[in-house]
C-alpha positions in Angstrom: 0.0 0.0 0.0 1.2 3.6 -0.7 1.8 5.7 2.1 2.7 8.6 0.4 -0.5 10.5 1.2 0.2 11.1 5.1 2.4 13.8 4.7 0.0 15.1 1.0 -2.7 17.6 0.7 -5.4 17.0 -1.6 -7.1 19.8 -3.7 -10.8 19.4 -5.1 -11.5 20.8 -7.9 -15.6 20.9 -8.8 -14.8 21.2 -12.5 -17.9 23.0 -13.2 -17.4 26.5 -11.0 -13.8 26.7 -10.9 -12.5 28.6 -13.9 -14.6 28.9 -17.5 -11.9 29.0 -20.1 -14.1 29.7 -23.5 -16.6 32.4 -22.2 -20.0 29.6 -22.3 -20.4 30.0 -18.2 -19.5 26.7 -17.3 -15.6 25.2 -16.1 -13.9 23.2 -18.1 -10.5 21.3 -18.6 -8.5 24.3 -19.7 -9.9 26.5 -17.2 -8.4 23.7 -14.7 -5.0 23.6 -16.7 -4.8 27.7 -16.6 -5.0 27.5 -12.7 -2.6 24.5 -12.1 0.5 26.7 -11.1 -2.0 28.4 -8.5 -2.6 24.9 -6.9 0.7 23.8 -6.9 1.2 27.1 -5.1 -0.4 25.9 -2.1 1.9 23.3 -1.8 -0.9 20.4 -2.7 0.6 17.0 -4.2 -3.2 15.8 -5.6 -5.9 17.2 -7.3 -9.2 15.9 -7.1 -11.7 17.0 -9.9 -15.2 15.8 -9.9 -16.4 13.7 -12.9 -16.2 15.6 -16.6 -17.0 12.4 -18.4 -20.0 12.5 -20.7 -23.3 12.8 -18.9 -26.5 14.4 -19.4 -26.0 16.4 -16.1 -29.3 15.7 -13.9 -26.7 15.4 -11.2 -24.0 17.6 -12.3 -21.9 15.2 -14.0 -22.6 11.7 -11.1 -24.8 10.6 -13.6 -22.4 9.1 -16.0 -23.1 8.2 -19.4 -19.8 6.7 -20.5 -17.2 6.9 -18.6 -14.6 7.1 -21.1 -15.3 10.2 -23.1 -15.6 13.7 -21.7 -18.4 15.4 -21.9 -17.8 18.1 -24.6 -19.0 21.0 -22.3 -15.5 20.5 -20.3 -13.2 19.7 -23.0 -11.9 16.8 -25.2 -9.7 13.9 -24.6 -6.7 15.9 -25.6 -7.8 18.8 -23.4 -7.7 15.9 -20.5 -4.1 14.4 -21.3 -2.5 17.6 -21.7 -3.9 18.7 -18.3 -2.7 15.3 -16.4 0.8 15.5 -18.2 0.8 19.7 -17.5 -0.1 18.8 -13.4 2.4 15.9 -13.4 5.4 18.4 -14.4 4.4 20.2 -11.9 4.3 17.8 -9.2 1.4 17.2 -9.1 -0.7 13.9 -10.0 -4.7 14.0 -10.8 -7.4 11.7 -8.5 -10.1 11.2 -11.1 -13.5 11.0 -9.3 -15.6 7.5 -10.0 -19.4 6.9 -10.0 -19.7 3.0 -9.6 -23.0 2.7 -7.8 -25.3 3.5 -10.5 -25.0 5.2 -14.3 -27.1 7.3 -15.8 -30.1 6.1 -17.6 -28.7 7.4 -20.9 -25.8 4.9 -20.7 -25.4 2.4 -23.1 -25.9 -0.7 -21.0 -29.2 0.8 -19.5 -30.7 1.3 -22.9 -30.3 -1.7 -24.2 -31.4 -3.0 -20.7 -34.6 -1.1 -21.8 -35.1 -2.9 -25.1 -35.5 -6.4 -23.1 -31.9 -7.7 -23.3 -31.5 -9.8 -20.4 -27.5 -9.3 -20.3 -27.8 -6.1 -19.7 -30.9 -6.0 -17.9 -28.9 -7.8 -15.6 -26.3 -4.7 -15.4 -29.0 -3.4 -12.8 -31.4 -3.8 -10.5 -35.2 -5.0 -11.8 -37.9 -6.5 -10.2 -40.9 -7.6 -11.3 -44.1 -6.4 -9.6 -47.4 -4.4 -10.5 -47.1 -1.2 -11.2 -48.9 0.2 -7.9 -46.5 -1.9 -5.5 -42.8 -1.7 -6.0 -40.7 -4.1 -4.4 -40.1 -2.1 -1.4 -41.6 1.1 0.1 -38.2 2.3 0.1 -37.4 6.6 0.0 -34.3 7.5 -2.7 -31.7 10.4 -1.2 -32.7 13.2 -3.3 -36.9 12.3 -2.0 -39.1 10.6 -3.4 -39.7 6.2 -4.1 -36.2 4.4 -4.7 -38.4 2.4 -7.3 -39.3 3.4 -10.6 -41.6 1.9 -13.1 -40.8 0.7 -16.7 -44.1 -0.2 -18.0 -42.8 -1.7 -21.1 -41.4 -4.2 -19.0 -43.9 -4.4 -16.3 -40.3 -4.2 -14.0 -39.4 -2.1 -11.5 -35.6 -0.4 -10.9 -33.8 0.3 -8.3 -32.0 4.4 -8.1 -30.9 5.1 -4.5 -30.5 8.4 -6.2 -32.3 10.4 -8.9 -34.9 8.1 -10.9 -32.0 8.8 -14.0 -29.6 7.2 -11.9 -30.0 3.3 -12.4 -28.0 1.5 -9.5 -25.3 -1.5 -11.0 -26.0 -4.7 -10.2 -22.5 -5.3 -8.6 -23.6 -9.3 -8.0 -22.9 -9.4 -11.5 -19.1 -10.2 -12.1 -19.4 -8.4 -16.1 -20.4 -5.7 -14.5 -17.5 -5.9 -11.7 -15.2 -6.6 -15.3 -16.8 -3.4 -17.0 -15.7 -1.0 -13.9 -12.5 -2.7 -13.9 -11.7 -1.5 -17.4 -13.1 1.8 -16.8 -10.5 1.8 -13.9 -7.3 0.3 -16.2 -8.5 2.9 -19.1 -8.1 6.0 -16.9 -4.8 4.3 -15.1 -3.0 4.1 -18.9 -4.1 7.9 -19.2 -1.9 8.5 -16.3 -4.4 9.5 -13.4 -2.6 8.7 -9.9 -5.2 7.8 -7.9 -9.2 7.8 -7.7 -12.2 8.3 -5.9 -15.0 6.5 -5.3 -18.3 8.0 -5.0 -20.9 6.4 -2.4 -18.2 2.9 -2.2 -20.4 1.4 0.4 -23.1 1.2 -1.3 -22.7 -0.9 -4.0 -23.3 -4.2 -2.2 -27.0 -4.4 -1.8 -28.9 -6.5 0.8 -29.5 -10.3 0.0 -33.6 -9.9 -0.6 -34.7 -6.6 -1.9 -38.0 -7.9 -2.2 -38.9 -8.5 2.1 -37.4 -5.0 3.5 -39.4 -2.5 5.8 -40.3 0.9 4.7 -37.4 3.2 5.0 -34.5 4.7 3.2 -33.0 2.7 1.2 -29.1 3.8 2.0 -29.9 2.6 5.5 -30.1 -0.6 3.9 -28.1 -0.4 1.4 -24.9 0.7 3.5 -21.7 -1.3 4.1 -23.7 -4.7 2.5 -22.7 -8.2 3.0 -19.9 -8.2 0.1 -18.7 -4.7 0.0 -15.4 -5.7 1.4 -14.6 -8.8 -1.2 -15.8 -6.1 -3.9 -13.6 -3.4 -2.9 -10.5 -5.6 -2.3 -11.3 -7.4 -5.6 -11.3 -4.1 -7.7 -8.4 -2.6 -6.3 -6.0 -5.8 -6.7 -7.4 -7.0 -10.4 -7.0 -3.1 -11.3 -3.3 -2.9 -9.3 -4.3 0.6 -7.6 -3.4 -0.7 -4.5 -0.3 1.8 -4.7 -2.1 4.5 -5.5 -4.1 6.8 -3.7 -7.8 5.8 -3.2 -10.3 7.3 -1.2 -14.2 5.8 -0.8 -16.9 7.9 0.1 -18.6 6.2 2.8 -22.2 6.8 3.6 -23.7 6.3 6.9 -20.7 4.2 7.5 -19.5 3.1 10.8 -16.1 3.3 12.1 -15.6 -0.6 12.4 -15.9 -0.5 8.9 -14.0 2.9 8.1 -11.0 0.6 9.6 -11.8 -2.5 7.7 -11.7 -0.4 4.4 -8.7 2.0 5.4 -6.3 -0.6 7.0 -3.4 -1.2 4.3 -2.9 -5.0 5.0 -6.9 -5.8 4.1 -5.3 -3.7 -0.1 -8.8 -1.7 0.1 -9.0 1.7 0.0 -6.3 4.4 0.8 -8.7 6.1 2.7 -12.2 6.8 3.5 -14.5 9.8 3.7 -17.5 9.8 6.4 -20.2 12.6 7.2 -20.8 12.1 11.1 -19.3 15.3 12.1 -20.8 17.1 9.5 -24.6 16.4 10.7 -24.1 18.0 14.1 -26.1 20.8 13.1 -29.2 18.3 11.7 -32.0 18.3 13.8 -33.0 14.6 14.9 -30.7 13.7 12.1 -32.7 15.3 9.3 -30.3 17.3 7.1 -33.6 19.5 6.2 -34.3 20.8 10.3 -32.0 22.9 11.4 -30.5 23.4 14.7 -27.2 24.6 16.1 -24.2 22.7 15.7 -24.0 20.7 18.8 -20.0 21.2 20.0 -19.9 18.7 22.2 -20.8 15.6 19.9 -18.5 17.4 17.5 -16.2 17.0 19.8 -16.2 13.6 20.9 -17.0 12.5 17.3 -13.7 13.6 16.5 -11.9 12.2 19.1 -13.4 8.7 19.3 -12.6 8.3 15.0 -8.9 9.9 15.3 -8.0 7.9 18.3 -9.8 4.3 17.2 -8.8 4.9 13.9 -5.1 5.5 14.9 -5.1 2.8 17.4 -6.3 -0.1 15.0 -4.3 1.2 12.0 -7.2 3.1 10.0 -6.4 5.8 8.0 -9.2 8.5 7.2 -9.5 11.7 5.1 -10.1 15.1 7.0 -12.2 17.3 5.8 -14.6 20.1 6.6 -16.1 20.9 2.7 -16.9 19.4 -1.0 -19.1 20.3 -3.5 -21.9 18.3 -1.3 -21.5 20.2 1.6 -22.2 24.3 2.6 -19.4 26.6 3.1 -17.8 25.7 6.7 -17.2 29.4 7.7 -20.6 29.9 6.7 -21.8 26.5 9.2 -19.3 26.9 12.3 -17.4 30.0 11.9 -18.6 33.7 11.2 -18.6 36.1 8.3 -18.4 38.9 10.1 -15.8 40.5 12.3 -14.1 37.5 12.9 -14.3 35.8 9.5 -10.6 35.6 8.8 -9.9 34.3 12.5 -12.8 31.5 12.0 -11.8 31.0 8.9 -7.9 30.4 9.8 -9.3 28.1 12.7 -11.4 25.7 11.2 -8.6 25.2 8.6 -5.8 24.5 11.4 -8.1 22.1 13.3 -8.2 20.2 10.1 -5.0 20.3 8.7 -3.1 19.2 12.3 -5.5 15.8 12.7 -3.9 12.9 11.7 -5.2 12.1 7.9 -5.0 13.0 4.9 -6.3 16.7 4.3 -8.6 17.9 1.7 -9.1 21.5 0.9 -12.0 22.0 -1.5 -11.6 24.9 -3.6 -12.5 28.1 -2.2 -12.1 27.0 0.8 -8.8 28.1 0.9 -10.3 31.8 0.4 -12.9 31.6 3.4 -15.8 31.1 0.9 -19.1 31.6 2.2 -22.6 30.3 1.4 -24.3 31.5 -1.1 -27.2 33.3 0.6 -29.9 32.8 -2.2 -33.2 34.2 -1.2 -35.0 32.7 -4.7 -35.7 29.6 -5.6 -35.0 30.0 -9.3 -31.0 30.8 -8.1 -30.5 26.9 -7.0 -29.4 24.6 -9.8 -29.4 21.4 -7.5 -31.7 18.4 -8.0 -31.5 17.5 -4.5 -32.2 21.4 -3.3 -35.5 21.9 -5.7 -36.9 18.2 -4.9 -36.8 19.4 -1.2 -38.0 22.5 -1.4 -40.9 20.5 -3.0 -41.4 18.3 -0.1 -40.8 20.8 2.8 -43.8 23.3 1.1 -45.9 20.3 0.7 -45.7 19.3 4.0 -46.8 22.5 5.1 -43.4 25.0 5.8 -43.8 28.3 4.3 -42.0 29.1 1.5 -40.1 31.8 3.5 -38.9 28.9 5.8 -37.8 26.8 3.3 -35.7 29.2 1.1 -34.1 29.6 4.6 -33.4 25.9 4.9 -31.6 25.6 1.2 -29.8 28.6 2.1 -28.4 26.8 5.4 -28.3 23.2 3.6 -28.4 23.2 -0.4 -25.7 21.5 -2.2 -25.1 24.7 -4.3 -23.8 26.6 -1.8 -20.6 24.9 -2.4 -21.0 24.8 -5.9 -21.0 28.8 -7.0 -17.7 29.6 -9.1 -14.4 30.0 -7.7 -13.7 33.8 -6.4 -10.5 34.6 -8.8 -10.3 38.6 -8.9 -12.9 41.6 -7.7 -14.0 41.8 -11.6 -16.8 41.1 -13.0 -18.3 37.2 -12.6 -15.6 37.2 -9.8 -12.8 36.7 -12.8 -14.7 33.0 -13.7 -16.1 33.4 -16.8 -16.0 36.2 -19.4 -20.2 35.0 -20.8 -22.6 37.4 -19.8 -23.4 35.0 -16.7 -22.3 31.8 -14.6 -24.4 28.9 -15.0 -25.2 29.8 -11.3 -24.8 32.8 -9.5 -22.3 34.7 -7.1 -22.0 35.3 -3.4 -21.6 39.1 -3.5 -18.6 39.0 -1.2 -16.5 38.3 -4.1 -15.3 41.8 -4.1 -13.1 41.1 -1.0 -13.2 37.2 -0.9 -11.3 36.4 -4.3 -7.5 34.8 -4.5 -6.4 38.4 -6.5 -6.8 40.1 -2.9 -5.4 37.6 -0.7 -2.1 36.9 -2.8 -1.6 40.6 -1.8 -2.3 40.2 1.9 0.6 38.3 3.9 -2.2 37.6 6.7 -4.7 36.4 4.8 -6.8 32.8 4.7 -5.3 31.9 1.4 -1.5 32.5 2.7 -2.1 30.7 5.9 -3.2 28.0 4.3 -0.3 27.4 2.7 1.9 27.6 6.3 -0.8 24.4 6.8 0.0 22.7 4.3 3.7 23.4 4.1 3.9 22.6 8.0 2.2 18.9 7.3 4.6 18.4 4.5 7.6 19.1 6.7 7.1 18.3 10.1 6.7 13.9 10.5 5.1 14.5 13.9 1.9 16.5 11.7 2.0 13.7 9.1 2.8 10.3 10.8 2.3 10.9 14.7 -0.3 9.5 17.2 -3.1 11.6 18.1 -5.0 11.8 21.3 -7.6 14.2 22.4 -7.2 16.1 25.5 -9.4 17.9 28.0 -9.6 21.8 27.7 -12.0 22.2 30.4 -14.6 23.7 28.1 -17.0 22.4 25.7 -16.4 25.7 22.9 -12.7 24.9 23.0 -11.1 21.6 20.9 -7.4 20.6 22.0 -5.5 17.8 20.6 -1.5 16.3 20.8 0.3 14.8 17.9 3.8 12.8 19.1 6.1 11.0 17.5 9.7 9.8 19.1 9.3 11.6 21.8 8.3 15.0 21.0 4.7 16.4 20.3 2.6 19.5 19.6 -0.4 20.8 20.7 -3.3 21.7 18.8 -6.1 24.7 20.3 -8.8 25.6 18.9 -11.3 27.7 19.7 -15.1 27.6 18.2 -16.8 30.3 20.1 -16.8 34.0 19.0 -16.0 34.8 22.5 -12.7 34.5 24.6 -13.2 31.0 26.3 -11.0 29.9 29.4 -9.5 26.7 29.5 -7.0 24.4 31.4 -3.4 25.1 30.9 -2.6 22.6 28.3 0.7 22.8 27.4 3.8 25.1 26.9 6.8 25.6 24.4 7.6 27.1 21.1 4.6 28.2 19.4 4.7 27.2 15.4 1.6 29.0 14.2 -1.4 31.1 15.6 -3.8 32.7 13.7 -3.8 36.1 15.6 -1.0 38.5 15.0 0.6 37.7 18.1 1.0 34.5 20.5 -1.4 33.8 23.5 1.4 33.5 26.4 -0.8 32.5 29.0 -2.9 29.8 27.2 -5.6 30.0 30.1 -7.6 32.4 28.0 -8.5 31.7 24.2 -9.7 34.9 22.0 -12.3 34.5 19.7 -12.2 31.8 16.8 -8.3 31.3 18.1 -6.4 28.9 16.9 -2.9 27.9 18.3 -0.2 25.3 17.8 2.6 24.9 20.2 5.7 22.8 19.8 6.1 21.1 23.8 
């Protein structure tokens, strides 16, 4: 197994908002290739770029409709090699971002599924059944039945997704063989590594036909074979050097270690969500609440500490293009923006795993404060708004919701200069619009600004990269004495830092936890007394 990626940083790159090089309003491949010497700036060693492969973009590109072409909005195939030979001179190698759970219904196999072809109508997921009772009375993520009716062949499908996203029938070994390829084809290309969209999915429960009423990713997660499928495609492909990464739904962290550990040759890594649904109401992404600390808190400590006691390796991460801005979630845009901005990112970047900055991120992004519902793009954000009016919230209260929870506000374009469309595109408008803070929020600015987000990022990511104790030590939580205020030690042969963060916008007291050389604060001077922690601070003392 590669072990490179402890002491890397991972850049994602949501191809669609992050720089439009041929004025239509939308990213593409050469926008990417124009910015690569900015992200090898922050000192980064992988990009990941979400899927640009053709699709008819229900779902923004995770509806794949072959995966070895590009979708002609983004660029060609020459566009791609050029831009995974230009990042590799640099330093830098491309994680190319694959949807394996389910196509889109436009692909290939699914069409001639539709025509009758029993090969590839066993690529998926049928049933038979009457057209009033599918299988199962099971709800999809994006709302909605998980079963959808083909009346030309009196069968019912299964999309744990959007009804035009047809889940693979991964019992199948030709359909195991047909993702292998995919794998092998992009591997040739030279792509160093991959991700896997919604991994622990793909194994699906033994009898689909006698399940309860419920969603179907609760049943659906971690299934009885996932871990022979995962270990199967990563040998027969020979990724098992390469960096991988499996986003893991709903996953536990028994399994998180069973995936992550480098003896069982499954993934490099794993992404989970639990400490990004503190702030769900009764675990509905769609109520809000206030971030509950404390379970943030101990969430963190019992996965860095289990997964670093058993040998699991996880990625760390606070945003992606699923996800609202974090500043926007736990920090503050006002007076203290750049201070809870600057924290968040050290609390990250210190925990043992492998970082991932998603792009903007790096700026202080915010949401994207949309008070219309015409301004979201997102399948998932309309669908609900759907559901929460119908179920009687106003409309006022559920514009508020999407501006809290929709996927789109991680998805506006990348804030490049104070011009006009926030330097993205030169077309008369993006395909989706603009947080107005891009006049002061925007890389142009903060390249200029020695104390900005964007420059102490890179001290982040240079200090990981340097320092072994950042990169390879043990963590272990320890106890600040307040609930507002996160405190963590890396060590490693003997010596060890300390990691304080504070996620209050007031000054918190706290223990004395530790003293020595401090190695980065995000105020303009050190806190010498460490029993008193100003707002949003963030410190990092060498003991």
């Amino acid at each position: 197994m590669n072990q490179n990626f402890t002491s890397s940083t991972v850049y994602q790159v949501y191809i669609k908002s992050f720089c439009d090089s041929n004025g239509d309003g939308i990213g593409d491949i050469n926008g990417i290739r124009s910015k690569l010497k900015y992200i090898q700036s922050l000192g980064v060693k992988y990009i990941w770029v979400t899927p640009f492969f053709c699709s008819p973009m229900v779902d923004n590109g995770y509806d794949v409709s072959d995966y070895r072409n590009i979708n002609p909005d983004f660029g060609t195939m020459s566009d791609c090699e050029a831009m995974i030979s230009e990042a590799a001179s640099l330093g830098m190698g491309f994680m190319f971002d694959m949807v394996f759970n389910h196509t889109s219904t436009q692909h290939e196999w699914f069409k001639k599924a539709l025509t009758g072809d029993p090969e590839y109508m066993n690529y998926y997921i049928f049933r038979d059944g009457d057209e009033n009772t599918p299988p199962a009375d099971w709800t999809c993520s994006f709302g909605g039945p998980a079963w959808e009716y083909v009346p030309g062949l009196k069968k019912w499908y299964l999309h744990l997704f959007d009804p035009t996203q047809a889940d693979l029938n991964w019992e199948n070994p030709k359909v195991r063989n047909e993702l292998k390829d995919v794998i092998r084809f992009w591997k040739a290309k030279g792509v160093k590594g991959f991700r896997f969209d919604v991994l622990n999915l793909v194994s699906k429960p033994e009898n689909l036909d006698n399940l309860p009423a419920g969603s179907a990713t609760r049943f659906c997660k971690d299934g009885h074979r996932i871990h022979d499928f995962i270990r199967e495609l990563v040998i027969d492909t020979g990724i098992d050097n390469m960096i991988t990464v499996g986003e893991m739904a709903s996953t536990t962290l028994e399994h998180c270690i069973k995936y992550s550990q480098p003896d069982r040759h499954e993934m490099s890594m794993c992404f989970n969500f639990h400490h990004l649904k503190v702030d769900y109401k009764d675990g509905n992404k769609w109520a809000l609440m206030p971030a509950d600390l404390k379970v943030l808190r101990n969430l963190f400590k019992e996965w860095q500490e289990e997964m670093c006691a058993q040998g699991g390796w996880g990625a760390v991460f606070w945003c992606n293009h699923d996800q609202p801005r974090i500043v926007s979630r736990l920090g503050n845009e006002g007076k203290y923006w750049k201070h809870s901005a600057k924290m968040l990112g050290t609390f990250i970047h210190m925990l043992r795993g492998t970082p991932y900055i998603y792009q903007g991120e790096e700026l202080g992004m915010t949401n994207a404060h949309f008070t219309r519902l015409e301004q979201y793009n997102d399948v998932e954000a309309i669908n609900y708004y759907k559901i929460l009016t119908s179920q009687g919230t106003s409309s006022e209260e559920a514009l508020n919701i999407l501006a809290n929870r929709a996927r789109d506000n991680g998805r506006t374009p990348m804030q490049w200069t104070s011009g006009r469309n926030a330097g993205f595109t030169e077309a008369p408008e993006p395909w989706i619009g603009i947080p107005e803070n891009y006049s002061y929020i925007n890389v142009e600015s903060e390249e200029a600004d020695p104390d900005s987000i964007l420059n102490y990022y890179r001290k982040l990511v240079k200090l990981r990269s340097e320092n072994k104790i950042v990169s390879d030590g043990r963590v272990k939580f320890l106890e600040s004495g307040n609930e507002r205020v996160f405190a963590y030690e890396r060590s490693l042969d003997g010596k060890s830092i300390v990691v304080i963060c504070n996620f209050s916008p007031i000054e918190e007291r706290i223990n004395k936890l530790a003293a020595g050389k401090v190695l980065l604060t995000n105020y303009d001077s050190g806190n010498e007394s460490l029993e008193n922690l100003r707002p949003y601070e963030a410190i990092v003392i060498q003991k």
